[in-house]
C-alpha positions as CSV (number, residue, x, y, z in Angstrom):
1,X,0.0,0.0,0.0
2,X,0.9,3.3,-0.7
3,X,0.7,5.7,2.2
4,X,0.3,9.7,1.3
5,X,1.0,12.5,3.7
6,X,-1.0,15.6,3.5
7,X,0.5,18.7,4.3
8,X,-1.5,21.3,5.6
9,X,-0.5,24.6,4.8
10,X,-1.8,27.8,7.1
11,X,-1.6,31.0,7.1
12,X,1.2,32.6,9.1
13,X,-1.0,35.5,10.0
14,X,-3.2,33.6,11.6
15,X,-0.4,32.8,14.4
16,X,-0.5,36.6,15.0
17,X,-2.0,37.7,18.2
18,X,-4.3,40.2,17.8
19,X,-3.2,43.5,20.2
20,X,-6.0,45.5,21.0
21,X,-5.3,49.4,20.7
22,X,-5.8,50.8,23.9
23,X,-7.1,54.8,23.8
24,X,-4.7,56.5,26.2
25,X,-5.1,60.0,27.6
26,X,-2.3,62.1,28.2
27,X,-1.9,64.7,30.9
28,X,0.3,67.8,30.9
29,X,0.6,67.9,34.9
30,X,2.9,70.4,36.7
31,X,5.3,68.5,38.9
32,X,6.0,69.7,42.5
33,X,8.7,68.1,44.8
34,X,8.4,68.9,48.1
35,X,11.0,69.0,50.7
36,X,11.4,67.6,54.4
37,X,10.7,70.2,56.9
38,X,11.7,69.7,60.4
39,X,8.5,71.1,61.4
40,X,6.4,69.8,59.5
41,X,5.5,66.0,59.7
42,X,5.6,63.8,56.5
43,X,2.9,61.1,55.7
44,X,3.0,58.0,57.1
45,X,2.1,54.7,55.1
46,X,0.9,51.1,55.9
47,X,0.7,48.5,53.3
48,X,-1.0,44.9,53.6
49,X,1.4,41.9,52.8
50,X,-2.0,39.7,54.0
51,X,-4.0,40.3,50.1
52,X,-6.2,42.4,52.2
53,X,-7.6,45.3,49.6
54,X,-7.9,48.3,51.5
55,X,-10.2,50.0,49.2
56,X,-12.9,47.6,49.0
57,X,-16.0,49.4,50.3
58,X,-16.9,46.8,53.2
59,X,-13.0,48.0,54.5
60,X,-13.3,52.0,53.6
61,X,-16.2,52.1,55.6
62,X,-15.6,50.3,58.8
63,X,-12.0,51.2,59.2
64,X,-10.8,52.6,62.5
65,X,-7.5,54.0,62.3
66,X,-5.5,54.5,65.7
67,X,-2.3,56.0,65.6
68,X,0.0,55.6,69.0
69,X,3.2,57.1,70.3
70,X,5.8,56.1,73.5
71,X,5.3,58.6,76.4
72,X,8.8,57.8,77.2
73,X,10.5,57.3,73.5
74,X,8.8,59.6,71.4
75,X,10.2,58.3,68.1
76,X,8.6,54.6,68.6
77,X,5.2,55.1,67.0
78,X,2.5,52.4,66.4
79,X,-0.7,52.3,63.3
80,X,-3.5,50.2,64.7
81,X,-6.3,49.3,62.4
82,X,-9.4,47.9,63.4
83,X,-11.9,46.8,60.5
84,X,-15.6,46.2,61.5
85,X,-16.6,42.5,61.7
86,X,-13.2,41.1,61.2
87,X,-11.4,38.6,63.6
88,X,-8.2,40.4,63.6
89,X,-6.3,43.5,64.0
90,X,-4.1,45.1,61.4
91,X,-1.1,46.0,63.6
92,X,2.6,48.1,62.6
93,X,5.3,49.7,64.2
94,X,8.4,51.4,63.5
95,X,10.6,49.9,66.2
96,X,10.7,46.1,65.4
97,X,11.2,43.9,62.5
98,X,11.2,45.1,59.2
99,X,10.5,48.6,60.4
100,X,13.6,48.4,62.2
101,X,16.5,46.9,59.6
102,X,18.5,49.7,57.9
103,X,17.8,50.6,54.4
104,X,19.6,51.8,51.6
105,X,16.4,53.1,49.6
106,X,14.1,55.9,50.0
107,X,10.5,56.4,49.7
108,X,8.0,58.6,48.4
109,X,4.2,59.7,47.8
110,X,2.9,60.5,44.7
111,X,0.1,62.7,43.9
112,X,-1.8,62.8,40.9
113,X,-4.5,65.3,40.5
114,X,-6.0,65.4,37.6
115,X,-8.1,68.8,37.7
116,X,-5.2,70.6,39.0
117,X,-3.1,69.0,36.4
118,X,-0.2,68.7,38.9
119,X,2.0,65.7,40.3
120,X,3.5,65.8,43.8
121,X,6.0,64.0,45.5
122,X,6.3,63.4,49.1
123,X,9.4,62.2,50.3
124,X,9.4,59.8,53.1
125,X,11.5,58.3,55.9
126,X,11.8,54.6,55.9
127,X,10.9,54.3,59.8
128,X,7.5,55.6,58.6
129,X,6.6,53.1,56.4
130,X,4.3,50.4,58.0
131,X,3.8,46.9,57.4
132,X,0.5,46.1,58.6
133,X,0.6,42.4,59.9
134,X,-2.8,40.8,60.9
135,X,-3.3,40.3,64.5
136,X,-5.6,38.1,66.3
137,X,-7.8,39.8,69.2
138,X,-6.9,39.3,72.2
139,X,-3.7,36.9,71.4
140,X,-1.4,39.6,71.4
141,X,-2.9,42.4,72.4
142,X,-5.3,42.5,75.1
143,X,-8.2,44.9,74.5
144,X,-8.7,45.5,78.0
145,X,-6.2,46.3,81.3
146,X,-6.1,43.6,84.3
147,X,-7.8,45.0,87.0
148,X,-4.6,44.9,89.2
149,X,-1.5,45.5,87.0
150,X,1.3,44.1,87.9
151,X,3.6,46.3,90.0
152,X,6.8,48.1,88.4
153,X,9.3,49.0,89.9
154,X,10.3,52.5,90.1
155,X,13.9,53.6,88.6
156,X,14.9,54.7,92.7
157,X,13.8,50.8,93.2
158,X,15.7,49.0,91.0
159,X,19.0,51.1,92.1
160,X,18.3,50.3,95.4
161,X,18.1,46.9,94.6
162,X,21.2,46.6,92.5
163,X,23.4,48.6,95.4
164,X,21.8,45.9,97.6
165,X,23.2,42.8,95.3
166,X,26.4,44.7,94.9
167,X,26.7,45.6,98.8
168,X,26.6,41.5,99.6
169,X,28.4,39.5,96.7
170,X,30.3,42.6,95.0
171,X,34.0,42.9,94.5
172,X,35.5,45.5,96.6
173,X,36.3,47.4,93.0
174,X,32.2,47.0,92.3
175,X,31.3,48.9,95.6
176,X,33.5,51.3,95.0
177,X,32.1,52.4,91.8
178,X,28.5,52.2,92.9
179,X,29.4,54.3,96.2
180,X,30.7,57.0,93.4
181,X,27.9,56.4,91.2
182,X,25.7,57.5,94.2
183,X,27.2,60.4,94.7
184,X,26.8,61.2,91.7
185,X,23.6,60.9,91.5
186,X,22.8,62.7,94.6
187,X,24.7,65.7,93.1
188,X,22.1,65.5,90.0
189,X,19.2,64.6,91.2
190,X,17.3,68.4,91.5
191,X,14.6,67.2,94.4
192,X,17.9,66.8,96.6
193,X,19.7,69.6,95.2
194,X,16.9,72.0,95.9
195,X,16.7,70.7,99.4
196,X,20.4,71.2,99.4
197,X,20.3,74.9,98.5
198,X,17.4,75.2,101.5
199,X,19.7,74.2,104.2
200,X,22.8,76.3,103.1
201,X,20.9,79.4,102.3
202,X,19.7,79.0,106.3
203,X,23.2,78.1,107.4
204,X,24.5,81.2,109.2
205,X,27.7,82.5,107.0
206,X,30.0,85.1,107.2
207,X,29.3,86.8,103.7
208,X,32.9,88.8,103.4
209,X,34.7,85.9,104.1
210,X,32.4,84.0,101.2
211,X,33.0,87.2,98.7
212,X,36.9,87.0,99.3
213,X,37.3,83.5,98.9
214,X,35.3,83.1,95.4
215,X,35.8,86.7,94.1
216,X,39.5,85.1,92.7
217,X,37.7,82.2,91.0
218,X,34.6,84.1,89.6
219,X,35.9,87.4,88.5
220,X,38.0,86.9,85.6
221,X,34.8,87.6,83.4
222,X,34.6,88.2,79.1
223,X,35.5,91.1,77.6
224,X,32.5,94.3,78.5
225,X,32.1,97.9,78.2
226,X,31.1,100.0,81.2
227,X,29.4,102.1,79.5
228,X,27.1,100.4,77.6
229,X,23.0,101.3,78.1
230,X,21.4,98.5,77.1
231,X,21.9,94.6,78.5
232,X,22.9,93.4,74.2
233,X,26.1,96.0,74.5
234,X,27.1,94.9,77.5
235,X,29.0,92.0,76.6
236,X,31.2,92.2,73.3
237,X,29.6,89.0,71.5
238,X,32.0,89.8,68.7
239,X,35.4,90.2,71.3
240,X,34.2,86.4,72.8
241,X,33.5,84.3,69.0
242,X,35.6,85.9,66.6
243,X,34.4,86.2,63.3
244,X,36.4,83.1,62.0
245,X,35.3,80.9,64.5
246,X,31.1,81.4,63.1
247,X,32.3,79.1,60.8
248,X,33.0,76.4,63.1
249,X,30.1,76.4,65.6
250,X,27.2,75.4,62.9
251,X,26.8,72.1,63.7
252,X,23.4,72.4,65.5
253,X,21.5,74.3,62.6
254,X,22.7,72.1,60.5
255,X,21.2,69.3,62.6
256,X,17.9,71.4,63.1
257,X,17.6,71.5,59.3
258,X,18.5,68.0,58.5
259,X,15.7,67.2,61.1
260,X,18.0,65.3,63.0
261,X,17.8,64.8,67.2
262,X,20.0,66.8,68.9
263,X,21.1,64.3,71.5
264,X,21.0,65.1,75.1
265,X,23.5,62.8,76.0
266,X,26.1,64.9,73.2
267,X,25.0,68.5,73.8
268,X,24.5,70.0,77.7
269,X,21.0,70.2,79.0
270,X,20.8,74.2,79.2
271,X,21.6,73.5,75.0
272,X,18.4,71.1,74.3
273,X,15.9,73.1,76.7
274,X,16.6,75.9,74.0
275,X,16.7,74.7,70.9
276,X,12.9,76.1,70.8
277,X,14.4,79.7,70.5
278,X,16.1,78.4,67.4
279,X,13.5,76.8,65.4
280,X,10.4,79.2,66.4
281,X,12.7,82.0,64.8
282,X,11.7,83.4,61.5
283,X,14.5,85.5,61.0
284,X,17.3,83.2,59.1
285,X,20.5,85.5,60.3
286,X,19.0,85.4,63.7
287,X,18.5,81.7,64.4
288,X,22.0,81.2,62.7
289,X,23.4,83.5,65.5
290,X,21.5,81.5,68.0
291,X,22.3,77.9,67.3
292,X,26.3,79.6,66.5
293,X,26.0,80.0,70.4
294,X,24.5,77.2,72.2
295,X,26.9,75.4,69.8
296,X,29.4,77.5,71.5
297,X,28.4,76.7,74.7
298,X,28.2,72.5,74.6
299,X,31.8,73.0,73.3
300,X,33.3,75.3,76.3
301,X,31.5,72.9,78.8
302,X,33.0,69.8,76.8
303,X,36.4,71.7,77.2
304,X,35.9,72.2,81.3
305,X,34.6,68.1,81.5
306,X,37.8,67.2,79.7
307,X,40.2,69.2,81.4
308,X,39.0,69.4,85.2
309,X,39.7,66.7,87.9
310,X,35.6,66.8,88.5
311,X,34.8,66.8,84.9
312,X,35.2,62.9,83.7
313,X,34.5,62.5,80.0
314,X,32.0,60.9,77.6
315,X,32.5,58.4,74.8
316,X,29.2,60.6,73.2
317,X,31.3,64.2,73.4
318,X,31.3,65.9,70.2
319,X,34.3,67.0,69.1
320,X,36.2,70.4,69.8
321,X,37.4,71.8,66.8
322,X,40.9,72.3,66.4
323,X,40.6,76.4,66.1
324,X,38.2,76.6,69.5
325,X,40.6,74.1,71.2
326,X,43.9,76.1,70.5
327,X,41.7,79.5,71.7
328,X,40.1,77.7,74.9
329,X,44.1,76.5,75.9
330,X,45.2,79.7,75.4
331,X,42.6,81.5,77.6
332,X,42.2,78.8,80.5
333,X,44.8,76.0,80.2
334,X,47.6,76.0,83.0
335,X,50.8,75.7,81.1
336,X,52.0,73.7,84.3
337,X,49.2,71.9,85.0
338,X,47.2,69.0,83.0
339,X,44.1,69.7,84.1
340,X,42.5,73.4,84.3
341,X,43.1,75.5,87.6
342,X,40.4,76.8,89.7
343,X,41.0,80.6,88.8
344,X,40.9,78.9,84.9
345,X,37.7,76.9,85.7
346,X,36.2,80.1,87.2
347,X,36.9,82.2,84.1
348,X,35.4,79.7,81.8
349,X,32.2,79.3,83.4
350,X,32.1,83.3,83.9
351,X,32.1,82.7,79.6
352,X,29.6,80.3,79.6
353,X,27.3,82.0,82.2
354,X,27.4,85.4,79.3
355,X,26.4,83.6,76.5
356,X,23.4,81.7,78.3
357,X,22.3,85.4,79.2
358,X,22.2,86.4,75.5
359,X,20.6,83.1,74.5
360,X,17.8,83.9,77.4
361,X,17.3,87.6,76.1
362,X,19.6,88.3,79.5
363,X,17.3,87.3,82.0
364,X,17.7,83.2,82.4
365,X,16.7,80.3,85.1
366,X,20.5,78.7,85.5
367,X,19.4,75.6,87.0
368,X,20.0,73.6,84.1
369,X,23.3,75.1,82.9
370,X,24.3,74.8,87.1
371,X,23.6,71.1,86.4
372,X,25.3,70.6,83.4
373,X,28.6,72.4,84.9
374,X,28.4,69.7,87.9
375,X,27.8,73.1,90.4
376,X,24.9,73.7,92.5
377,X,22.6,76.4,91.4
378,X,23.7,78.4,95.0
379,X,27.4,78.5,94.2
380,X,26.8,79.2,90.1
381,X,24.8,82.6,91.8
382,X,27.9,84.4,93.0
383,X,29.6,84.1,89.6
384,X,26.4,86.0,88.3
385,X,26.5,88.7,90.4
386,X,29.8,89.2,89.6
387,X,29.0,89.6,86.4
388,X,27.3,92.4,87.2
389,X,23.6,90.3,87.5
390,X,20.5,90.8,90.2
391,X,18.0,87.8,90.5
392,X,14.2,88.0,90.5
393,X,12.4,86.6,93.6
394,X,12.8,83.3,92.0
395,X,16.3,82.3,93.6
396,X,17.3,80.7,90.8
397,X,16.4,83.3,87.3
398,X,19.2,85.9,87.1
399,X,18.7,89.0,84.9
400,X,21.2,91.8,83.9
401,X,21.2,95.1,84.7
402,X,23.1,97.9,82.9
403,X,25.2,100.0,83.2
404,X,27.1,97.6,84.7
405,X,28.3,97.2,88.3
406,X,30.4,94.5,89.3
407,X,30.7,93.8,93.4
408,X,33.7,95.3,95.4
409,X,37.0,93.0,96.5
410,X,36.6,92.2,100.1
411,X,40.2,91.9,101.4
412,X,40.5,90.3,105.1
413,X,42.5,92.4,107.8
414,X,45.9,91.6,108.8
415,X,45.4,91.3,113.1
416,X,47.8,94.6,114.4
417,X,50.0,92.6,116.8
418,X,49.5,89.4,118.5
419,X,49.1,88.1,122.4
């Protein structure tokens, strides 16, 4: 038999796929990019990695959004939502997990509105970018607070209990340190300090005798002009930070702008209390001046903590620049000594006591800056007043008074003769 094979010829067209044209619309949209402002807040966004669409309308109209933030660490923040008739909890945070990893990218919002014919974009941080992870009620969260939480113990409580531990099976090296640590924290804490300054402002003294022996230590003040009428000329601001060393001292409004924290364990106390002065300023040349300062300030108090037998120093210190160190040596450092002097010490605190007067607009509560120079707020008043200060009924605000009047040298009397 013969056997035949047909061939069967097609058509290549008809392999083609057939692509339907698809009408698109163009729009002619103004772009806008928007920057970060430090006080402004950006948007915050939570996806679903569940398949959960957000937009359905059963979801868009039983949503409940809660948004939570730390008492205590203000930059762990939490996006809580609760749908309607579902079994769980949409739950993120920007502390743990993925939240938490570093990233390399950024993020941003887009904008599209089509009536306006514009396009913005929003940038945003990656800490506020929330992955929205479905939580069962009541397995991890409970909805509602025990009727008799447990206790916690107080920060006081847990010291007390760790100089306990240390007291009984301690090294004598260990007790030590905690015995100093106390003290320490004794000389800090503002409840005992205040209680402090009670008892020695009722303590009976003999005031010429106090004058004469502090007057040495207190008086060596910043450069001033007798004759000046009004508290801004009383001090030279331009005699104390040269006009080369504005360059140098920018390093908190550069932080401020960057919308970066300003540390309080880098910069002195008496610095972050103020940074409000700074950033509520509309004037540009202004806030420059006033960030150039407290700038100023952390760097003359990190000079006294690195050079004074009561100072100690901090792995967290910012650094000194090299012009401002070779200036501060000059003006306190004891070429014979390795640490600062007392007469030095006293000068550079008289310095750091006139530039907290023109951050306060000259009339300023020293308790912080007392704190941060390791003084109590009693002894840090007679290096006011002899810079020419009086103090409000408030023991602890001093305000200056022009013209200037700075306190006569009590000098004790050499005894005629002798039995």
């Amino acid at each position: 038999m013969k056997s035949s094979t047909m061939e069967a010829e097609t058509d290549p067209q008809s392999h083609k796929s057939k692509k339907k044209k698809r009408k698109t619309s163009t729009i002619v949209a103004e772009i806008k990019m928007l920057k970060e402002e430090p006080d402004k807040n950006a948007p915050y966004l939570g996806y679903y990695p569940s398949g959960l669409d957000p937009l359905s309308p059963e979801i868009v109209e039983s949503n409940n959004h809660k948004f939570y933030r730390n008492q205590k660490k203000i930059k762990r923040v939490e996006l809580v939502v609760k749908p309607t008739g579902f079994g769980v909890n949409y739950v993120g945070n920007n502390y743990s997990g993925e939240a938490a990893s570093g990233r390399m990218n950024s993020f941003a919002l887009c904008v599209v509105q089509k009536n306006r014919q514009s396009l913005t974009v929003v940038p945003i941080t990656a800490n506020k970018v929330f992955r929205l992870q479905p939580w069962v009620k009541g397995a991890q969260i409970a909805d509602k607070e025990p009727d008799t939480p447990a206790k916690i113990d107080t920060e006081e409580e847990r010291r007390m209990k760790q100089r306990l531990l240390t007291d009984r099976y301690g090294t004598k090296g260990a007790i030590g340190k905690e015995k100093k640590a106390m003290q320490r924290r004794q000389k800090e804490d503002p409840s005992a300090q205040e209680e402090l300054n009670q008892i020695l402002e009722e303590t009976p003294v003999d005031k010429s005798a106090l004058i004469s022996s502090t007057l040495d230590t207190s008086r060596s003040i910043p450069p001033y002009d007798l004759s000046a009428t009004t508290p801004e000329k009383a001090y030279l601001l331009d005699k104390i930070i040269s006009k080369g060393e504005w360059e140098y001292v920018k390093d908190i409004l550069e932080l401020l702008q960057a919308g970066k924290e300003i540390k309080s364990d880098v910069y002195p106390s008496f610095v972050c209390n103020r940074l409000y002065r700074v950033e509520l300023n509309k004037d540009e040349s202004e806030k420059g001046r006033l960030a150039g300062i407290l700038s100023y300030i952390s760097h003359l108090v990190n000079y006294k903590d690195r050079n004074s037998i009561d100072g100690g120093s901090s792995k967290n210190q910012k650094s000194i620049p090299t012009i401002l160190q070779q200036k501060f040596k000059t003006l306190f450092a004891d070429p014979e000594k390795n640490r600062l002097s007392d007469e030095k010490i006293g000068s550079l605190i008289s310095y750091v006591l006139v530039l907290t007067l023109f951050i306060d607009e000259f009339e300023t509560d020293f308790r912080d800056i007392a704190k941060d120079l390791k003084m109590s707020a009693l002894r840090l008043r007679t290096y006011f007043k002899n810079l020419g200060c009086k103090f409000k009924r408030s023991k602890n605000v001093a305000f200056l008074s022009v013209p200037l009047s700075f306190p006569s040298p009590v000098t004790k009397r050499r005894r005629a003769g002798g039995r």
